[in-house]
C-alpha positions in Angstrom: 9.7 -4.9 19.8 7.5 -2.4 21.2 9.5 1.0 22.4 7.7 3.1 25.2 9.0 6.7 24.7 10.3 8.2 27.9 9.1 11.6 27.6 10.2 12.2 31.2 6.6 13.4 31.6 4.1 9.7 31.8 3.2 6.7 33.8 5.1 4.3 31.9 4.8 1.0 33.9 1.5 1.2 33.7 1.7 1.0 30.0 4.1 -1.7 30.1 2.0 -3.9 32.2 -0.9 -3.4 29.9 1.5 -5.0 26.8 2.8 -7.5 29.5 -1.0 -8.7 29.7 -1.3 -9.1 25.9 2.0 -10.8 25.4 3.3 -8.0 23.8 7.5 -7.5 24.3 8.4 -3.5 24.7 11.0 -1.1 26.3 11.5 2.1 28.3 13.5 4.2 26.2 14.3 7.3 24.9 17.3 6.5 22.9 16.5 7.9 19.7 18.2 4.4 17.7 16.3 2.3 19.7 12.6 4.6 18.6 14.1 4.5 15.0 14.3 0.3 14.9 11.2 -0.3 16.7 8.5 -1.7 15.1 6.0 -0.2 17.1 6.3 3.5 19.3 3.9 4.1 22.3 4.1 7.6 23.2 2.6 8.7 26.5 2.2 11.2 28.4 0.7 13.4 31.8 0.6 16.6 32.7 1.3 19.5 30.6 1.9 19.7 27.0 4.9 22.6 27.5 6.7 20.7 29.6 6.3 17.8 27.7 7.4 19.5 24.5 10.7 20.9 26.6 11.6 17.5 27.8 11.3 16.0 24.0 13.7 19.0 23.1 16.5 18.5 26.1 15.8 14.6 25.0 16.6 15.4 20.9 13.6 13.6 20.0 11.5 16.1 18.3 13.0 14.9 15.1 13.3 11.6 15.7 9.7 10.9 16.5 8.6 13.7 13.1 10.5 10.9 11.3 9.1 7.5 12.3 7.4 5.2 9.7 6.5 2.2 11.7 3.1 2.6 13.9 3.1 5.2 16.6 0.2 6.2 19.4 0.1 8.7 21.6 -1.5 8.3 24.9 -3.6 11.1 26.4 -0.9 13.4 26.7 0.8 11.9 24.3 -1.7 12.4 21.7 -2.1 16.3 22.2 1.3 16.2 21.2 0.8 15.0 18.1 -1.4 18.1 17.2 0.6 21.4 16.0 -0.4 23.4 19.3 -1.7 23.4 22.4 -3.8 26.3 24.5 -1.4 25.3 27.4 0.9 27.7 25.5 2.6 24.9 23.8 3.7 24.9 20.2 3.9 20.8 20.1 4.9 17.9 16.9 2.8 19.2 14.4 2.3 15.9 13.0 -1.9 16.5 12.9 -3.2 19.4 12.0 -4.8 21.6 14.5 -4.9 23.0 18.1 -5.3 21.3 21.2 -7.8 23.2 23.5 -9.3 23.1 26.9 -12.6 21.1 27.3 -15.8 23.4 27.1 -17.5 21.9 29.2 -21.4 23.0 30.0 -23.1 23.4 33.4 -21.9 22.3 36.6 -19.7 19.4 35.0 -16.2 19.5 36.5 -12.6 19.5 35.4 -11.0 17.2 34.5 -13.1 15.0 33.1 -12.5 12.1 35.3 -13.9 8.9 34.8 -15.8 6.2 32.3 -17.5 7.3 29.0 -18.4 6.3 25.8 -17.1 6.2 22.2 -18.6 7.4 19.3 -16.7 5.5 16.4 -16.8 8.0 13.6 -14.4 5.3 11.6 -15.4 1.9 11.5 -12.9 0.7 8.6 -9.7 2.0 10.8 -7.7 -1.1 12.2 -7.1 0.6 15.6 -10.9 0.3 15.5 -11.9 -3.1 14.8 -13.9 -4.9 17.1 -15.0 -1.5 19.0 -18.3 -0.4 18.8 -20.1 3.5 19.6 -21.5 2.9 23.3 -18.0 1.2 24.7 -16.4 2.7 27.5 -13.0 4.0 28.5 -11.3 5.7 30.8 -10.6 9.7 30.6 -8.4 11.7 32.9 -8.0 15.0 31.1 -9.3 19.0 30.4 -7.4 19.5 27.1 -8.7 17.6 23.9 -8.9 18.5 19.9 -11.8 19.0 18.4 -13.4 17.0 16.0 -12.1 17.4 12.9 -11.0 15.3 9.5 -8.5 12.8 11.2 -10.8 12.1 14.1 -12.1 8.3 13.9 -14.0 8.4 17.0 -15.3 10.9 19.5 -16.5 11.3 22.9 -19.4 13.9 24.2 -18.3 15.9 27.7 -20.3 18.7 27.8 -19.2 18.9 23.8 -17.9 16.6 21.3 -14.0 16.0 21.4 -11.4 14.0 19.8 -11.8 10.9 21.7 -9.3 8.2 19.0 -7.0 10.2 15.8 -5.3 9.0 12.9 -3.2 10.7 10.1 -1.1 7.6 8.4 1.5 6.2 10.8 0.4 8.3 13.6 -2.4 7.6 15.6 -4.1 8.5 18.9 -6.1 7.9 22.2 -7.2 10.8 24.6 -8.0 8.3 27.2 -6.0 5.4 28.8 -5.9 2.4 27.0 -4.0 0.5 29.7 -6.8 1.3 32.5 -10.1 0.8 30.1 -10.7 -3.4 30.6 -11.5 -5.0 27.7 -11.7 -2.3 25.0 -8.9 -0.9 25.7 -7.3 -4.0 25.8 -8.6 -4.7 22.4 -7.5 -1.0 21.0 -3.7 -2.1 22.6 -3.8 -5.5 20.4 -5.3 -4.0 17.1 -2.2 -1.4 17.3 0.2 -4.3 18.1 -1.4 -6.3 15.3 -1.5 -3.6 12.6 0.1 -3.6 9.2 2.6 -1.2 8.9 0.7 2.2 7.8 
């Protein structure tokens, strides 16, 4: 079973639907002994990181999700939170090292990056990574993202280089939408469902 943390702060059906298409059981939940037994955790998340991190603390799951062992991915959002802090004044999960920042972006190119772009795997052995090639596209709607550092395994350029995909042992990470990028995100969804345990 799949549990889809209810942060309070994502788009969850969407998520849901997205396992619904690849056969894939999962739950809304927040109860902390429901994230505990799950064999898999889906973390997402919109919006801000602070008030994400304050509805994680009113839920009592700061702990909970520090602790998990099975597979867990954060979602846009979601994976920001994963980082130690955030430049939206947010001290967040500290789970991956580093801090979460706002895109510099160069020129006349808006924020938030909105939109289809390409993946630069940085990481080809990873599981969450097998089948997906550099030059695949996904979907981004975000102005936040970490920068490349040690525990990225594939990035994407917006003006600069950021932490498209992230993985530190159990934990991993897409700053785009999985659920609304066709076929390879798709694929990204079933390689986490179809993971060993890290």
């Amino acid at each position: 079973m799949i549990a889809i943390l209810d942060s309070g702060v994502a788009n969850l059906t969407s998520v849901q639907a997205a396992l619904d298409r690849l056969g894939a059981q999962s739950i809304i939940t927040d109860d902390p002994k429901v994230l505990q037994n799950a064999n898999r955790v889906i973390l997402p998340g919109v919006g801000a990181a602070e008030a994400a991190m304050t509805s994680l603390k009113k839920k009592g799951l700061v702990e909970v999700i520090r602790a998990l062992t099975c597979p867990v991915l954060g979602i846009c959002l979601g994976m920001q939170l994963l980082f130690d802090r955030s430049e939206e004044g947010a001290e967040c999960l500290g789970i991956i090292d580093g801090e979460v920042r706002q895109l510099r972006v160069l020129g006349d190119l808006p924020l938030p990056h909105m939109g289809w772009n390409q993946l630069e795997v940085l990481d080809a052995a990873h599981p969450l990574l097998n089948g997906i090639k550099t030059g695949d596209f996904v979907y981004y709607v975000h102005s936040f993202a970490a920068p490349v550092a040690g525990n990225t395994i594939a990035q994407t350029t917006y003006g600069t280089a950021f932490t498209a995909m992230v993985a530190k042992g159990n934990f991993m990470g897409c700053q785009f939408h999985p659920e609304r990028s066709g076929e390879t995100g798709s694929r990204i969804l079933k390689n986490f469902i179809e993971m060993e345990n890290a």
